[in-house]
C-alpha positions in Angstrom: 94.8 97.9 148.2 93.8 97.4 144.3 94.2 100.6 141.8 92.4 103.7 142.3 89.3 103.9 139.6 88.9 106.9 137.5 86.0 109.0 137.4 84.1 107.9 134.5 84.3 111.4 133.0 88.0 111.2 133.0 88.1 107.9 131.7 85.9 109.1 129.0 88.3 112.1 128.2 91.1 109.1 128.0 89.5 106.6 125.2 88.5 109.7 123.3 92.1 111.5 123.6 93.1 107.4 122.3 90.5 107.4 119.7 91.7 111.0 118.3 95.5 110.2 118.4 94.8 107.2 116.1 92.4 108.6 114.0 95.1 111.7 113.4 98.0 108.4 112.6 95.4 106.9 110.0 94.1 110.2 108.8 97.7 111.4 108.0 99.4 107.7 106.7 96.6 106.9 104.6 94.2 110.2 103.7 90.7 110.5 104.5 89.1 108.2 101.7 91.6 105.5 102.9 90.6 105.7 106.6 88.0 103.4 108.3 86.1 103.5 111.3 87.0 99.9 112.2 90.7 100.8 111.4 90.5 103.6 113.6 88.9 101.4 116.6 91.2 99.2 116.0 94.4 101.4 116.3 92.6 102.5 119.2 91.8 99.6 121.5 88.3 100.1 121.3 85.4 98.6 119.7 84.0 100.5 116.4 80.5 101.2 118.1 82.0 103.4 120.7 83.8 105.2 117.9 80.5 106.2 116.4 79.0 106.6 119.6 81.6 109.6 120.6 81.8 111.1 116.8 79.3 109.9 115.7 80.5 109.2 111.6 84.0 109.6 110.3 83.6 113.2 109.1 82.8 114.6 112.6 85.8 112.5 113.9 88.3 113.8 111.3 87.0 117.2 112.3 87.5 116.5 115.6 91.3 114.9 114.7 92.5 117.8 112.7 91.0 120.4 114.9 94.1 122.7 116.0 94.5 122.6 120.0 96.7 124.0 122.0 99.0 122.4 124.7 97.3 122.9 127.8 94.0 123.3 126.2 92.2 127.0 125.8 91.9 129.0 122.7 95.1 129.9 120.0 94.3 133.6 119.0 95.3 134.2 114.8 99.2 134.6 115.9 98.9 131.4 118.5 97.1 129.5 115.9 100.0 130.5 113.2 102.9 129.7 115.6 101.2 126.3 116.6 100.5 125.2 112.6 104.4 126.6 111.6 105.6 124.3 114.8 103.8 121.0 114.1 104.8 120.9 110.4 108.3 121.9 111.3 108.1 119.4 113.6 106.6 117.0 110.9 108.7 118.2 107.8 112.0 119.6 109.7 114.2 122.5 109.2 112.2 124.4 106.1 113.5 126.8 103.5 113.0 130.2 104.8 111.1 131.1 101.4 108.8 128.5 102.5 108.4 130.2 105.9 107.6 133.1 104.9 105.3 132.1 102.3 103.2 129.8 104.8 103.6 132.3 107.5 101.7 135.3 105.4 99.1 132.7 103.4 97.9 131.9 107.2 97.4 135.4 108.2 97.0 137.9 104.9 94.0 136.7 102.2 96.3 138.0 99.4 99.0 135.4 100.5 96.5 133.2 101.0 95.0 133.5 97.0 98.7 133.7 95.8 99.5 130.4 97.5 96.4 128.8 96.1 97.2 130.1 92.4 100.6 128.8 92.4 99.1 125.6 93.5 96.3 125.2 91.3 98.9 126.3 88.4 101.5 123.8 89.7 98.9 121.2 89.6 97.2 122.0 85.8 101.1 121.6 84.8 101.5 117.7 86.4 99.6 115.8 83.6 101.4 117.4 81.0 105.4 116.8 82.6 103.8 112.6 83.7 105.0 110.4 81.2 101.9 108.8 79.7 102.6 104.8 80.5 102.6 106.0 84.1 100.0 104.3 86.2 97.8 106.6 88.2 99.3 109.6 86.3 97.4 112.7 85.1 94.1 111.5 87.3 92.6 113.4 89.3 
């Protein structure tokens, strides 16, 4: 007897689960700008028309990749959604500073946290072109 054959749905759940795991890959190695359809296709097995036949163009499929979902599938209430984000990065980044927990912790559920973390950003980023040393290529662009 040869192999079972999959229901087409479920094969079409498969090459879109392949197509979103190497979008996510690109998306995080080389940034959005950086990321191609074709490069995604590729990573995935598949030919770039299918691609755009499931996502239709490569910001629907990077808001597809990034999309948060939880194991098993279903919906991550504010808490669910806060333990899964502080698990993937400290999955992604390791053991962080408990400063750093606490900070990303409160900026993903309280809006003041949320606006401190983005002024201490933006601040931290006015301050780079002035600390680059000028002959430094790339440096003080944005």
């Amino acid at each position: 007897m040869g192999e079972r054959v999959l229901p087409r749905a479920e094969r079409r759940r498969r090459t879109e689960g392949k197509i979103l795991d190497a979008a996510r890959s690109l998306f995080a190695e080389l940034g959005y700008e950086r990321t191609t359809i074709r490069a995604v296709a590729k990573a995935a097995g598949v030919d770039p028309a299918l691609v755009m036949q499931y996502f239709g163009n490569k910001q629907r499929l990077f808001q597809q990749a990034v999309r948060m979902t939880p194991p098993g599938g279903g919906e991550l209430g504010p808490e669910g959604a806060v333990e899964h984000v502080l698990g993937a990065l400290t999955m992604k980044l390791g053991e962080l500073p408990q400063s750093s927990l606490a900070m990303m912790r409160s900026m993903l559920t309280h809006p003041e946290a949320a606006a401190s973390a983005r002024r201490r950003s933006a601040s931290r980023s006015n301050a780079w072109p002035r600390r680059c040393p000028a002959r430094t290529p790339g440096c003080g662009r944005r």
